[in-house]
C-alpha positions in Angstrom: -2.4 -21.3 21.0 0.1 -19.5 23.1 -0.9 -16.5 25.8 1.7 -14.4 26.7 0.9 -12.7 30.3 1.8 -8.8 29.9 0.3 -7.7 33.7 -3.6 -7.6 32.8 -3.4 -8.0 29.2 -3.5 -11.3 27.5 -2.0 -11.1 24.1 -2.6 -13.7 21.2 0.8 -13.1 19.6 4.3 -11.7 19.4 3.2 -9.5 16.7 0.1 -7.6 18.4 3.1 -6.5 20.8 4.7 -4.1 18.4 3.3 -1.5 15.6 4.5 -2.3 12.3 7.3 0.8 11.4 7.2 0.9 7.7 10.3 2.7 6.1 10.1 6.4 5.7 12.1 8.6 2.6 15.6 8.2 3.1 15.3 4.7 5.4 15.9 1.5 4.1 15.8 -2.1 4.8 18.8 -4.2 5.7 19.5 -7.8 6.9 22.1 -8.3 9.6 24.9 -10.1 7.9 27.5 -9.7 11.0 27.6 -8.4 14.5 31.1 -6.6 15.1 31.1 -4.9 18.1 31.2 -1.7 19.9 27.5 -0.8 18.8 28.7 -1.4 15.1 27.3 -3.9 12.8 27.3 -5.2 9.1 23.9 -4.7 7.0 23.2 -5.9 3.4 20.3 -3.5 2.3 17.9 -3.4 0.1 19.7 -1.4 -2.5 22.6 -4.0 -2.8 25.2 -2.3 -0.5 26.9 -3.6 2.3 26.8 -0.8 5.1 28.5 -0.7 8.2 26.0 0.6 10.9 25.6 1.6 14.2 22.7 1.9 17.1 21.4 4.1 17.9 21.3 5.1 21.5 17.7 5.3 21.8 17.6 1.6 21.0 20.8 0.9 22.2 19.1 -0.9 25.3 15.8 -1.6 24.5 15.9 -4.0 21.8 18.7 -6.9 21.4 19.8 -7.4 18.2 21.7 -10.5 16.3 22.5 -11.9 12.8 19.8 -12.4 10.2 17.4 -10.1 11.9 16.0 -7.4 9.6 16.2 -4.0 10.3 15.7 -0.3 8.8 18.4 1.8 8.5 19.5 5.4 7.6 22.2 6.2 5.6 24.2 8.7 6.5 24.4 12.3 4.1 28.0 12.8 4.4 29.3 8.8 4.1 27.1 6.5 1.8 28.5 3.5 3.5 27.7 4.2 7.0 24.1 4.6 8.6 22.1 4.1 12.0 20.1 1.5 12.8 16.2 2.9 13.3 14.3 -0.3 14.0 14.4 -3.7 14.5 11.8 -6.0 13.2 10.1 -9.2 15.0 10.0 -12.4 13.3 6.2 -11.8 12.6 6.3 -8.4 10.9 9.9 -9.7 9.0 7.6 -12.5 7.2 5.2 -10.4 6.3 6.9 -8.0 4.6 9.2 -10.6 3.0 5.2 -11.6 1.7 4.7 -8.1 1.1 7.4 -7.4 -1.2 9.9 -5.0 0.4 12.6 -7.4 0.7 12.9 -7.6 -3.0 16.2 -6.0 -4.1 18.0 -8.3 -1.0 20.1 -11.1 -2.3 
């Protein structure tokens, strides 16, 4: 088993890190199929579409993100085909929502 040193705290695991965000009305979940550049990035979400999607500048430099991570998103109200990216899941919290069941309508 694994310690990772954060100052005083010893932590198990990569997934006691982080809370679990769970997708809220109007969010969904997405797979990154392509990074494009210039913040922008391709998703395939849970509801079968293929957005293009930016980050947010919240997250913009606190969390690194690459191809086939998954990630919730909000679509935009005025274009159905463009959204932000909210969140960006760990590998942990990924599998076990893939267990879970949220990942079904994702090809």
């Amino acid at each position: 088993m694994r310690f990772l040193d954060l100052g005083k705290r010893k932590v198990l695991s990569e997934s006691a890190l982080k809370e679990l965000v769970m997708p809220q009305e109007g969010e969904l979940l997405g797979r990154v199929i392509k990074l494009v550049g210039g913040d922008n990035i391709i998703v395939r979400c849970t509801d079968g579409k293929v957005r293009t999607c930016r980050i947010r500048g919240k997250i913009k430099r606190r969390m690194w993100i690459r191809e086939h991570d998954l990630v919730l998103i909000a679509p935009w109200d005025f274009q159905s085909e463009k959204a932000d990216i909210v969140w960006r899941y760990i590998a942990a919290h990924a599998e076990k929502m893939e267990k879970d069941g949220y990942l079904k309508g994702m090809v």
